[in-house]
OpenMM code with the backbone's topology and positions (N, CA, C; nanometers):
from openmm import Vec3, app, unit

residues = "UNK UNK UNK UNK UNK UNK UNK UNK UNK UNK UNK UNK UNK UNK UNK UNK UNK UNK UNK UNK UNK UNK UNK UNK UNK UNK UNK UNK UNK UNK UNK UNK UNK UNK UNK UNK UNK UNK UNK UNK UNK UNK UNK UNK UNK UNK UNK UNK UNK UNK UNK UNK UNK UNK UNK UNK UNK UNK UNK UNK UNK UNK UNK UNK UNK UNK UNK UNK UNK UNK UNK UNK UNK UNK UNK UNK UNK UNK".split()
positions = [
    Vec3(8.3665, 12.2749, 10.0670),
    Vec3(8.4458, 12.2003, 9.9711),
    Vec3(8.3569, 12.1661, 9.8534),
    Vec3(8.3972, 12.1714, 9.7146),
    Vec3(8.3889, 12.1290, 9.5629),
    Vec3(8.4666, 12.0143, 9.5667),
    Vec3(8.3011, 11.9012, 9.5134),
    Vec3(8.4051, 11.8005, 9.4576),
    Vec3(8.2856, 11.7609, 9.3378),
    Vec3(8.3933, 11.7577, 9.2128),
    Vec3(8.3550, 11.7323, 9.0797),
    Vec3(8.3545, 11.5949, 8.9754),
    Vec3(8.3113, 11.5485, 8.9159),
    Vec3(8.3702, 11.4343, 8.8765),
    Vec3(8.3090, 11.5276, 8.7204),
    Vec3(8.4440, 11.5811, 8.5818),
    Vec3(8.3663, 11.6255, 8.4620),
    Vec3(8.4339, 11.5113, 8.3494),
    Vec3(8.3725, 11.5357, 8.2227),
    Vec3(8.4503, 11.4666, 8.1540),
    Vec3(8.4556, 11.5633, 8.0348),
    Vec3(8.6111, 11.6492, 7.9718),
    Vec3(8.6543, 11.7497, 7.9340),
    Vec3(8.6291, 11.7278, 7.8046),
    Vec3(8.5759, 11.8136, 7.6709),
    Vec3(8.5477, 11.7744, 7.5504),
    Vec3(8.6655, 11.8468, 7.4634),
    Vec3(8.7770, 11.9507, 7.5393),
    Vec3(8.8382, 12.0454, 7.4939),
    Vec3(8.9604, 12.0331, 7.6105),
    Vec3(9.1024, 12.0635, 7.5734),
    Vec3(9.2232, 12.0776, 7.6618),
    Vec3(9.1719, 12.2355, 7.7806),
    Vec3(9.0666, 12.3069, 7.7504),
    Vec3(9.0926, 12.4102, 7.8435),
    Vec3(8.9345, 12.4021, 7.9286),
    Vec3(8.9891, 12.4010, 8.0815),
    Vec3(8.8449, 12.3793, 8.1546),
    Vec3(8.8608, 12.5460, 8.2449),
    Vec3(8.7203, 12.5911, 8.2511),
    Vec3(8.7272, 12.6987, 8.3470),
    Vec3(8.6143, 12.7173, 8.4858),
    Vec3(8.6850, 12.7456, 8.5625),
    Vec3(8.6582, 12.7131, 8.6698),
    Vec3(8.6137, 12.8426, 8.7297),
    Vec3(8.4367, 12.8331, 8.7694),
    Vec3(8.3582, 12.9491, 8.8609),
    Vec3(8.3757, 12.8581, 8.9965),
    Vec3(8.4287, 13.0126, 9.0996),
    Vec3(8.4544, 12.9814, 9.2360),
    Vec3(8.3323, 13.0429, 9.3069),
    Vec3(8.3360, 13.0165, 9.4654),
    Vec3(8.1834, 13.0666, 9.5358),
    Vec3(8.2849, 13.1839, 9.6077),
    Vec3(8.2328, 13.2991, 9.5997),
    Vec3(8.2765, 13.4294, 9.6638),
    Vec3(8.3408, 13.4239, 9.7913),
    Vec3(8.3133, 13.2908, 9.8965),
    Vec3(8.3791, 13.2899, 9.9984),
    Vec3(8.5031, 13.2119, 9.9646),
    Vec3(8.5458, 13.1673, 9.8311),
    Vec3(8.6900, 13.1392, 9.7963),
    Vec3(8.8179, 13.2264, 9.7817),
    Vec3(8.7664, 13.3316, 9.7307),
    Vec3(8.7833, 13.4555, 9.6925),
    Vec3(8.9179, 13.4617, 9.7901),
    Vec3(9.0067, 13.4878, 9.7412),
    Vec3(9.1318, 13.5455, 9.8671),
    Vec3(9.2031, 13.4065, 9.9476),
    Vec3(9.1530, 13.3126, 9.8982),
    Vec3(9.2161, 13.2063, 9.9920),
    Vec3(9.2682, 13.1190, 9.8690),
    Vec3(9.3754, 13.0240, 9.9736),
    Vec3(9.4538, 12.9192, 9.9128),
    Vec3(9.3653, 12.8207, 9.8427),
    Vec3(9.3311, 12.7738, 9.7284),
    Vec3(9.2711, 12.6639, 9.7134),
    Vec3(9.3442, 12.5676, 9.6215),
    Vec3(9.3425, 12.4315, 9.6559),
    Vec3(9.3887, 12.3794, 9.5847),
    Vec3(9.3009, 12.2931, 9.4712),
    Vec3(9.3720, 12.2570, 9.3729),
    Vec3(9.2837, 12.1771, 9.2237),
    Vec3(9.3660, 12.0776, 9.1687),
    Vec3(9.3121, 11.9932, 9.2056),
    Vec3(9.3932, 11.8826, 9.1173),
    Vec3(9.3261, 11.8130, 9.0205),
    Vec3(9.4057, 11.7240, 8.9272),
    Vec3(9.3877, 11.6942, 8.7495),
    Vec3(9.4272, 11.5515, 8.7504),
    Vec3(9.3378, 11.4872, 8.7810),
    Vec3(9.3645, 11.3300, 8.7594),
    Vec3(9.2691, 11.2768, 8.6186),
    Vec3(9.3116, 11.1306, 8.6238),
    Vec3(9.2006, 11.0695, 8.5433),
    Vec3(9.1576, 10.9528, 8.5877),
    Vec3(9.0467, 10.9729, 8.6672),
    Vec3(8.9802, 10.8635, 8.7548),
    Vec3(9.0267, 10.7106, 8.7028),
    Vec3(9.0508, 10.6839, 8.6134),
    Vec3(9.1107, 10.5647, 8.5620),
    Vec3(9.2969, 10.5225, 8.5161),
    Vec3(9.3216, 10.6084, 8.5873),
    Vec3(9.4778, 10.6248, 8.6175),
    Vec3(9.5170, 10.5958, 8.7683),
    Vec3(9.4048, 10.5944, 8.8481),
    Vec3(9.3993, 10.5892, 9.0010),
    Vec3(9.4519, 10.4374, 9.0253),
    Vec3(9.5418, 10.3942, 9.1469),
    Vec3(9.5865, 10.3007, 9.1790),
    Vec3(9.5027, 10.2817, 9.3475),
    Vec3(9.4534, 10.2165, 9.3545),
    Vec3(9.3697, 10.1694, 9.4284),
    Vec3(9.4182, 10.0773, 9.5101),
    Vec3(9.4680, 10.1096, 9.6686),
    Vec3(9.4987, 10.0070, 9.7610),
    Vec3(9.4078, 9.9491, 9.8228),
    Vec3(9.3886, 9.8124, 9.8279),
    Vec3(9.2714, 9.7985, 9.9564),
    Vec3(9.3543, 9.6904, 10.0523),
    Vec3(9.3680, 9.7489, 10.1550),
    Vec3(9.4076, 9.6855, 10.2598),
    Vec3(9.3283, 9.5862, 10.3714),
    Vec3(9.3306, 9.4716, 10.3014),
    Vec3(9.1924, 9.3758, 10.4335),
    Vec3(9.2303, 9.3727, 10.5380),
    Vec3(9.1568, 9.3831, 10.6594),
    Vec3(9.1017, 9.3608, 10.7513),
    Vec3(9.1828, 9.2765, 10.8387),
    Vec3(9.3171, 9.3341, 10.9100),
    Vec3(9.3548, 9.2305, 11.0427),
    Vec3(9.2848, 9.1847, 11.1464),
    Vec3(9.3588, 9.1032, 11.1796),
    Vec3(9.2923, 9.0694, 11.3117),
    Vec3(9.3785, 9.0744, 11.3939),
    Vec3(9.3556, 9.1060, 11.5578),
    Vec3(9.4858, 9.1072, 11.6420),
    Vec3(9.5999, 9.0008, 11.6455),
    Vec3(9.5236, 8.8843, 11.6258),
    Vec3(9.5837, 8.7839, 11.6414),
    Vec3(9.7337, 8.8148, 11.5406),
    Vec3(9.7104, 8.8356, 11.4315),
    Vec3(9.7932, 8.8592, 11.3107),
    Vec3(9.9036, 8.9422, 11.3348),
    Vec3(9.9127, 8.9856, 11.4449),
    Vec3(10.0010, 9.0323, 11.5066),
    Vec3(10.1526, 8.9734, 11.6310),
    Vec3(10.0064, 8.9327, 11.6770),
    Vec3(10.1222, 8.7737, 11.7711),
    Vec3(10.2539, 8.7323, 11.7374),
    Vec3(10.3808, 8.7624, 11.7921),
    Vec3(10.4608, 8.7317, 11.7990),
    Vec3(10.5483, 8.8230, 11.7170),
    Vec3(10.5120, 8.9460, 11.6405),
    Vec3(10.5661, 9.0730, 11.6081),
    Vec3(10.7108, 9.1336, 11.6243),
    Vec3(10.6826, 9.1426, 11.8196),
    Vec3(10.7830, 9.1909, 11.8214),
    Vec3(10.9396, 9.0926, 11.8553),
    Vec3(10.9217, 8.9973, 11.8673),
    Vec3(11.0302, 8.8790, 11.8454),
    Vec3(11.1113, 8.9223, 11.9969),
    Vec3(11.0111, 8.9550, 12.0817),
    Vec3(11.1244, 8.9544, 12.2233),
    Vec3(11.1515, 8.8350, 12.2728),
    Vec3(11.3136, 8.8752, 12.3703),
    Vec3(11.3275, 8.7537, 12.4488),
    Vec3(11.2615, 8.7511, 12.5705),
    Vec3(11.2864, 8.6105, 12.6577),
    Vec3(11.1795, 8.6396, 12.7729),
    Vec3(11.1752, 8.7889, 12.8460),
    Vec3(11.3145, 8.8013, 12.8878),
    Vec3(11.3631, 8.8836, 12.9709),
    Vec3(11.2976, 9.0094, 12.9164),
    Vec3(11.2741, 9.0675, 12.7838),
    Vec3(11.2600, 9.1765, 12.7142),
    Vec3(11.0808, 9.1254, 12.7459),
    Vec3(11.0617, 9.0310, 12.7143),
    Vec3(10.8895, 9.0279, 12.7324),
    Vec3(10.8566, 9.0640, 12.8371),
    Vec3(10.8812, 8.9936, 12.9845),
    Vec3(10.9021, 9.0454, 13.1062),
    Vec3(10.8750, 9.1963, 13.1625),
    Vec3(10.9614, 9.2399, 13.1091),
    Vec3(10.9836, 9.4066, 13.1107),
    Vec3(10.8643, 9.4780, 13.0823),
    Vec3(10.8482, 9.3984, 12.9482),
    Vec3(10.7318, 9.4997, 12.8647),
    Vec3(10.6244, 9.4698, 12.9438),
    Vec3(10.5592, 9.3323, 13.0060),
    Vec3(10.4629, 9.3095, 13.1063),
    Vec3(10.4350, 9.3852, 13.1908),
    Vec3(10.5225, 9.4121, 13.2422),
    Vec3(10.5726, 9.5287, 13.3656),
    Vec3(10.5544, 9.6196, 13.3471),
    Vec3(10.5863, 9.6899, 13.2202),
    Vec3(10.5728, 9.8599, 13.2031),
    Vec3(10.3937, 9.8748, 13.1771),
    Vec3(10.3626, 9.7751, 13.1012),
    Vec3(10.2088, 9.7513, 13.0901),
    Vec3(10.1468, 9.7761, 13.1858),
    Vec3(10.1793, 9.6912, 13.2976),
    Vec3(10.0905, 9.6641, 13.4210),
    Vec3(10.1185, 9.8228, 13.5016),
    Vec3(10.2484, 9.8538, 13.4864),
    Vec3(10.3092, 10.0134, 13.5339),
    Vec3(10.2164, 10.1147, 13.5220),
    Vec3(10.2315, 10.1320, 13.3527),
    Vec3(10.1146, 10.2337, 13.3036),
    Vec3(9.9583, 10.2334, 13.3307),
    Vec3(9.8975, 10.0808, 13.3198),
    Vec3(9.7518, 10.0794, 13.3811),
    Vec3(9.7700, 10.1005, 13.5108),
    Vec3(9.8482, 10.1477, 13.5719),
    Vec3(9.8281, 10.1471, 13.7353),
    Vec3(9.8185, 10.3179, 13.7636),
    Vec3(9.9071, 10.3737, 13.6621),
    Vec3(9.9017, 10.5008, 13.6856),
    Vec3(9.7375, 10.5589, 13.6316),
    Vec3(9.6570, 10.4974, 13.5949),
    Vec3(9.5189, 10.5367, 13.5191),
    Vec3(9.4315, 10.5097, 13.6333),
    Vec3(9.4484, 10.4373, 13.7484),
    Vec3(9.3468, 10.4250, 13.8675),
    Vec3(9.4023, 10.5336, 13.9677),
    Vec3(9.5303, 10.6110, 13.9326),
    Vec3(9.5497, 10.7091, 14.0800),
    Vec3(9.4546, 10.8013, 14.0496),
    Vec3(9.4426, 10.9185, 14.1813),
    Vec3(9.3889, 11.0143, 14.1546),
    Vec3(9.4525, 11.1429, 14.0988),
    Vec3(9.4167, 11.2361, 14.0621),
    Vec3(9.4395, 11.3152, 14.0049),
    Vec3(9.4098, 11.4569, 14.0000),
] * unit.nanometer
topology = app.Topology()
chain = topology.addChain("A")
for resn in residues:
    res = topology.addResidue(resn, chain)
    for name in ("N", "CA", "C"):
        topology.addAtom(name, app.Element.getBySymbol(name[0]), res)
């Protein structure tokens, strides 16, 4: 992989490839590093999660169960 950062003095840029490009798909894209929208997503914590899925007991219950279900199937043999 080519990765470039240029800054263009003219509308036409030309582009030398490495011989093992030759014949294959490549893709090129045309941004302007200062057009970029930048997400930054901080840092959860589990906790921040707590109470998510808004079950009732009965539905919590269940899900306990299938929990405890599935870790049980990870100690059989195999």
């Amino acid at each position: 992989m080519i990765r470039t950062i240029i800054t263009p003095d003219k509308e036409n840029i030309s582009i030398d490839l490495p011989k093992a490009y030759i014949g294959k798909q490549i893709e090129v894209l045309v941004y302007a590093v200062d057009e970029l929208n930048e997400v930054k997503n901080p840092k959860k914590k589990h906790s921040d999660f707590r109470g998510s899925l808004n079950l009732t007991d009965q539905q919590y219950k269940e899900f306990q169960q299938y929990i405890i279900d599935s870790r049980n199937e990870w100690e059989r043999d195999i």
